[in-house]
C-alpha positions, 0 to 999 in steps of 0.5 A: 678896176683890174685885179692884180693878176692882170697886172702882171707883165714880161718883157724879154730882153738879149744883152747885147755886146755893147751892154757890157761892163769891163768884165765881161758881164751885162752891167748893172746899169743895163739890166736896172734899166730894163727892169725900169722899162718893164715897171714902166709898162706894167704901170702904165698899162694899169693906170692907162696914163704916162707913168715916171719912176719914184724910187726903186728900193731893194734892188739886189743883183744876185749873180753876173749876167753873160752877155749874149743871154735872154733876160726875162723881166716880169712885174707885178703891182703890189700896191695901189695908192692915190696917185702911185703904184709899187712893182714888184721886178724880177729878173731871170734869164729865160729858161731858168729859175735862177734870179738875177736881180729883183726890186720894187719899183715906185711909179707914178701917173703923170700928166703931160706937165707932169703934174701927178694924177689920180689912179684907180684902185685895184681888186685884191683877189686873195689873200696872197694879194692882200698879203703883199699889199699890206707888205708894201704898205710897211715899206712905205711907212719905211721909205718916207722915214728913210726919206727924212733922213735922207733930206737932213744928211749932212754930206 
């Protein structure tokens, strides 16, 4: 089993030109992407397995991002269920401590059919760890009652 500190993974990106919105500035939907991207590979490194997005809840863009910047994306796994893992993502851009954007991000392992599959649990080192796990547990009983409501929407 892994503890959640090796969980921990950056990935490092430039927003390029062609990544921008009418603005002027990276759009979101390019640094949501890469923010998926590296949840991806936070969790498939964890579970050794294929992984697919679930969900993401709570992204919040806190300020513009220039183009031309080097965003610096770093995920961490919170929680561990029996199939799924939720990442926590932030991102900065590189030299800084300003945070662009944060989320969690729900992956879950995969088989080649896509068919979900069974991960292992992770060890919980401090009582920070547990901390977070036991908050990603309240979110979770949150999403599946906001999933509900979701379903029955009338639109």
């Amino acid at each position: 089993m892994k503890t959640k500190k090796e969980t921990k993974t950056v990935i490092k990106f430039r927003a390029n030109g062609n990544m921008g919105n009418f603005y002027g500035f990276l759009h979101g939907g390019e640094l949501f992407k890469m923010m998926d991207t590296v949840a991806g590979v936070c969790s498939r490194r964890f579970c050794s397995n294929r992984t697919l997005t679930k969900a993401v809840n709570n992204l919040t863009f806190n300020a513009p991002t220039n183009l031309g910047e080097i965003i610096k994306i770093t995920a961490i796994i919170d929680y561990v269920g029996t199939t799924s893992m939720e990442c926590f993502v932030r991102a900065k851009v590189e030299g800084t401590d300003f945070i662009k954007a944060s989320g969690y991000f729900t992956m879950v392992s995969v088989s080649d059919d896509g068919k979900s599959m069974p991960v292992e649990n992770m060890i919980y080192e401090t009582d920070e760890d547990i901390m977070y796990r036991d908050l990603a547990v309240e979110r979770r009983k949150i999403y599946k009652e906001v999933n509900l409501l979701q379903q029955n929407y009338k639109l």
